[in-house]
C-alpha positions as CSV (number, residue, x, y, z in Angstrom):
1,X,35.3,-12.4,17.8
2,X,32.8,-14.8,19.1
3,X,30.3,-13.6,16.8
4,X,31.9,-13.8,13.9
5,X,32.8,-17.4,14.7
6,X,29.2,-17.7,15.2
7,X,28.7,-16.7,11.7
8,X,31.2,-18.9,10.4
9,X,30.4,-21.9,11.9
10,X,27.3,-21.6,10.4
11,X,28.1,-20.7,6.9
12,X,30.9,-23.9,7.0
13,X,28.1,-26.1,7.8
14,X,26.2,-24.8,4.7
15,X,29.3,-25.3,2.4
16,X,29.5,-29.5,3.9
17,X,25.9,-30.3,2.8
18,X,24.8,-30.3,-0.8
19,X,23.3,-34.1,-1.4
20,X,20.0,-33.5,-1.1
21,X,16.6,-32.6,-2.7
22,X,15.9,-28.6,-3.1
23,X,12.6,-26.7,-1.9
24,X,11.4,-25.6,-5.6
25,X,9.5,-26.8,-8.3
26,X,7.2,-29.5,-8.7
27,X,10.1,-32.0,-7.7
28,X,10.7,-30.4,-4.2
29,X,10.5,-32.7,-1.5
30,X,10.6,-30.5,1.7
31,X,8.4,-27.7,2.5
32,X,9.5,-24.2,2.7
33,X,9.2,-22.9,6.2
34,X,9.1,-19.1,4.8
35,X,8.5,-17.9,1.6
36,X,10.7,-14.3,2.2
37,X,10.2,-13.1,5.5
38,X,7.1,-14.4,6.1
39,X,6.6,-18.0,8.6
40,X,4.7,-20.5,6.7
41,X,3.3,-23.8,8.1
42,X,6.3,-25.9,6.7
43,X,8.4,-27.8,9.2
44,X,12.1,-29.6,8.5
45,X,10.9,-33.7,8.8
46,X,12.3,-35.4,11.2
47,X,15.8,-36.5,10.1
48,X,16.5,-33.7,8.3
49,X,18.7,-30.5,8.2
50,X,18.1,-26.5,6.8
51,X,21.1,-24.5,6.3
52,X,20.2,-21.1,5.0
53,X,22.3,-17.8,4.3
54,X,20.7,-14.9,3.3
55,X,22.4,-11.4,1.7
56,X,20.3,-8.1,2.5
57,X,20.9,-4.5,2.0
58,X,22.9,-2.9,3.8
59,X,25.6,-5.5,3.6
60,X,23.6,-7.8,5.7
61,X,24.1,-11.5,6.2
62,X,21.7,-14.0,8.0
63,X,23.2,-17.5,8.7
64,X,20.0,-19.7,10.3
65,X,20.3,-23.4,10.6
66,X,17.5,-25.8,11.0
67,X,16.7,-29.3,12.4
68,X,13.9,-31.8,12.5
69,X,14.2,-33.0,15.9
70,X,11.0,-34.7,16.5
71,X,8.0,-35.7,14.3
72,X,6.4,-31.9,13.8
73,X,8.7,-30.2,16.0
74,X,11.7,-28.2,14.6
75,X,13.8,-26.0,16.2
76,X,16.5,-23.7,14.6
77,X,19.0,-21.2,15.4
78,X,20.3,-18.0,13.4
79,X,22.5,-15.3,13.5
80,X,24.1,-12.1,11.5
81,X,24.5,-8.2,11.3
82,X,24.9,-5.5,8.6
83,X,27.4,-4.4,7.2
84,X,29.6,-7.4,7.2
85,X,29.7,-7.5,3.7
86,X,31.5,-3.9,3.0
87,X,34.2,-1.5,4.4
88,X,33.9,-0.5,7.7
89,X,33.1,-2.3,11.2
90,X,30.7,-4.2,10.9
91,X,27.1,-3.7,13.5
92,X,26.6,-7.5,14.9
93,X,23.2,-8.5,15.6
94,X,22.8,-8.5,19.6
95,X,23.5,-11.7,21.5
96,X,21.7,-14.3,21.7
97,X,21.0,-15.4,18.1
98,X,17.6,-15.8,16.5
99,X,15.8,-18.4,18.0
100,X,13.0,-20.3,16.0
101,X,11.2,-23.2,17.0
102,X,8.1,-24.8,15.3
103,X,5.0,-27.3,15.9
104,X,2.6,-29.0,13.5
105,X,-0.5,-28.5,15.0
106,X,-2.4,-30.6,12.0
107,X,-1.7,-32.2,9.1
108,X,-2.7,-30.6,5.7
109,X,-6.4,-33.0,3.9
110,X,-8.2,-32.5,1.1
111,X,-10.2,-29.7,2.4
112,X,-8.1,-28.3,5.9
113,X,-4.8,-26.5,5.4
114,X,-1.9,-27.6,7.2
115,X,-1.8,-25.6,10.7
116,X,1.5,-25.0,13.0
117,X,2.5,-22.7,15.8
118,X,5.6,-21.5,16.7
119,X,8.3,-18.7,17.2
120,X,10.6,-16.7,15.4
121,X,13.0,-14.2,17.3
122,X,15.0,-13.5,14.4
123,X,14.2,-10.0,12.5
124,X,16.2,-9.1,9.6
125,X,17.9,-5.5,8.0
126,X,19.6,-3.1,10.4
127,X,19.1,-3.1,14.1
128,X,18.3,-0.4,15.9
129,X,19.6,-0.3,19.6
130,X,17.8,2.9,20.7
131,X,14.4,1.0,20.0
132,X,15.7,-2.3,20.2
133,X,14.5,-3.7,17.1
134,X,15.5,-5.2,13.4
135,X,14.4,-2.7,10.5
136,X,11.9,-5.7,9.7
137,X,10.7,-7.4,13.0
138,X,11.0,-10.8,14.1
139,X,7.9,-12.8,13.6
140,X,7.7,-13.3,17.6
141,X,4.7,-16.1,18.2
142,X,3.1,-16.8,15.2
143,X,0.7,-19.4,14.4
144,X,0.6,-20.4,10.5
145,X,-1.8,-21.7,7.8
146,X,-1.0,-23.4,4.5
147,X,-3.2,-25.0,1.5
148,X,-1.7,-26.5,-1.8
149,X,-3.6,-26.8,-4.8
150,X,-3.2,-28.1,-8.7
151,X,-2.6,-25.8,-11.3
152,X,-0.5,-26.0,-13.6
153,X,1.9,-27.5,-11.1
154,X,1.2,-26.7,-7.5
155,X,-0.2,-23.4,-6.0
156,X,0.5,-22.8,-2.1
157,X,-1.0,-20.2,-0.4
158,X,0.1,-19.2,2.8
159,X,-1.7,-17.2,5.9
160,X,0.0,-16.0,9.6
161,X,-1.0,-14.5,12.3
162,X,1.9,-13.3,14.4
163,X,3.0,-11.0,17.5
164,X,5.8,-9.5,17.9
165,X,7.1,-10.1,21.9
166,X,11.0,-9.1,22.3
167,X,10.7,-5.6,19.9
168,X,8.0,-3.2,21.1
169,X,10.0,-0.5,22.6
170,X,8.8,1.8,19.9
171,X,5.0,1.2,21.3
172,X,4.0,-0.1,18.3
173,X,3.2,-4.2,18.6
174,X,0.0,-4.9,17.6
175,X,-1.1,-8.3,16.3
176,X,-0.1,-8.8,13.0
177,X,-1.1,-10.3,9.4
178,X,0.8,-11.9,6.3
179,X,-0.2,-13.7,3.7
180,X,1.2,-14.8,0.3
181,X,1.4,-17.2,-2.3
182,X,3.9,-20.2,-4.0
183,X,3.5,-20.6,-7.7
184,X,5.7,-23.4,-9.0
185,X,6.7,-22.9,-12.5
186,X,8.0,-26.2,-14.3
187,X,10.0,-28.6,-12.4
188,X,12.7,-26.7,-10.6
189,X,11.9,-22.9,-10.0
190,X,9.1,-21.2,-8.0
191,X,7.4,-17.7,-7.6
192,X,6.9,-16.3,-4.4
193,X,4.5,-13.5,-3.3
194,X,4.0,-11.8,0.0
195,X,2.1,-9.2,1.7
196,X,2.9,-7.9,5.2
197,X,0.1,-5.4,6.5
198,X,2.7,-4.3,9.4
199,X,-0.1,-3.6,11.8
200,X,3.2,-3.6,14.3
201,X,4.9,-1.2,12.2
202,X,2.6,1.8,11.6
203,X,2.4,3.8,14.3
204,X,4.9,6.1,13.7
205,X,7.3,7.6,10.5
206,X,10.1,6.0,11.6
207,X,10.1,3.0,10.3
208,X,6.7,1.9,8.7
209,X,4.7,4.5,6.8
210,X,2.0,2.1,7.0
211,X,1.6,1.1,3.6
212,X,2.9,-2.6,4.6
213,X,5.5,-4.9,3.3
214,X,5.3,-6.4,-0.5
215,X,7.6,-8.7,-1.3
216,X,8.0,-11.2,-4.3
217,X,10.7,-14.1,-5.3
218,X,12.4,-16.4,-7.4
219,X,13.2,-19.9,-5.8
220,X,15.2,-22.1,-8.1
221,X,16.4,-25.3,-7.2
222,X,19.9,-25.7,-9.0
223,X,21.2,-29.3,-7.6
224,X,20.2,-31.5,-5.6
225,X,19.7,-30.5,-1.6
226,X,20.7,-26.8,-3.3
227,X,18.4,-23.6,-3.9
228,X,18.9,-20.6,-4.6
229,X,16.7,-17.0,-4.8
230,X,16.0,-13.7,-5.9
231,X,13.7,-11.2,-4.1
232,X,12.6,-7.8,-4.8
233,X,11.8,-6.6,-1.2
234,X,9.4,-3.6,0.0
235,X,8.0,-2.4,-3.7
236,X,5.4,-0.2,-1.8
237,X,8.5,1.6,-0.7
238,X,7.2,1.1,3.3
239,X,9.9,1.7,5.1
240,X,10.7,5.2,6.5
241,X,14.5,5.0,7.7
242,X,15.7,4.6,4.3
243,X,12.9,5.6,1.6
244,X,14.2,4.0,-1.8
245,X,12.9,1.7,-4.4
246,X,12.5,-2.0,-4.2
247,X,15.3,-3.9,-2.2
248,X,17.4,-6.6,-3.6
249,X,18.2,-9.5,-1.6
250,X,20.0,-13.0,-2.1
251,X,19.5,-16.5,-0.7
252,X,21.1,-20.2,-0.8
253,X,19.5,-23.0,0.9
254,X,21.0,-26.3,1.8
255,X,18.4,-29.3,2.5
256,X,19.3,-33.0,3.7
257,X,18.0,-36.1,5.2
258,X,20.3,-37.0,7.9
């Protein structure tokens, strides 16, 4: 019971904000602190407030809230399962939620990319309590880099380097890699691209075949404070526990200055 009022308390904050500017387009105001699963260098400014739910397969629902606490600090805190959305019981997430918090190690110029280091506990898909991990792990410590250029709008492209500290009972946690790419198209929607090399994940059948993690998005920011996406998840068709084409995936976002 307490974890499904976990949930809800979450998702009822998410319903109460919805005056403020969205993350996509040329007209966004804050900075996306993932593009899909991967951490990016964005951080909530101070003041300000990220409510985010996100729909997965396997009736999966991730509720994450986000705070600017301090001038490049943010913390956040998320929580979910699979199979909520469905018949059946659904398989909570273990307790205690996701845990993220997040440091802006340096500011973006004209020629550095913005830098910041931080940590992510929450993974995302099914968890597996034999090995103790998400289907898709938690980023763990990461430290982030991010560039944004002119053209045509604004290009954003992203680079992490992350390692993996609560989920290595399958003794597979190496140091990892991601990178990807924000493409803003017009005024309100963005493309997102993503690349996973899963150097944690491919050490065994099980779960990564070691082919890595492509994902790609649709960001589009519908009202203001309110986005919404669209991404087509895993089209190298990586993961071994349930070998299928592409996954679909839903997500709203709520952002305000408080």
């Amino acid at each position: 019971m307490k974890k499904f009022a976990l949930l809800l308390f979450i998702s009822l904050l998410i319903i109460q904000i919805t005056n403020a500017q969205g993350t996509a387009g040329e007209n966004a105001k804050y900075e996306y602190r993932q593009l899909i699963d991967m951490p990016t260098s964005g951080i909530m400014e101070r003041g300000s407030v990220g409510l985010t739910t996100e729909l997965l397969p396997f009736g999966t629902v991730i509720a994450k809230v986000e705070a600017g606490i301090f001038d490049n600090i943010s913390i956040g805190l998320s929580y979910g399962g699979s199979n909520i959305i469905g018949s059946g019981e659904p398989d909570w997430y273990p307790f205690p939620p996701g845990v993220n918090f997040r440091f802006r190690v340096m500011n973006e110029s004209v020629l550095i990319p913005s830098l910041t280091v931080g940590f992510d506990t929450q993974g995302k898909g099914e968890y597996f309590k034999d090995e103790k991990r998400y289907g898709i792990k938690a980023p763990g410590i990461f430290a982030a880099a991010s560039k944004n250029f002119g053209l045509l709008g604004y290009l954003s492209l992203h680079g992490t380097v992350n390692y993996t500290v609560l989920e290595d009972n399958d003794g597979d946690n190496f140091i990892n890699l991601m990178v990807g790419a924000e493409k803003t198209l017009g005024n309100s929607f963005s493309f997102l691209i993503e690349y996973n090399f899963a150097f944690n994940d491919n050490s065994t059948n099980e779960f990564g075949e070691g082919k890595g993690y492509l994902n790609m998005g649709i960001r589009w920011s519908i009202a203001n404070g309110v986005t919404v996406g669209f991404d087509l998840r895993d089209l190298l068709a990586n993961k071994q526990w349930d070998a299928s084409s592409a996954d679909r995936a839903l997500m709203i976002e709520f952002t305000q200055k408080i």
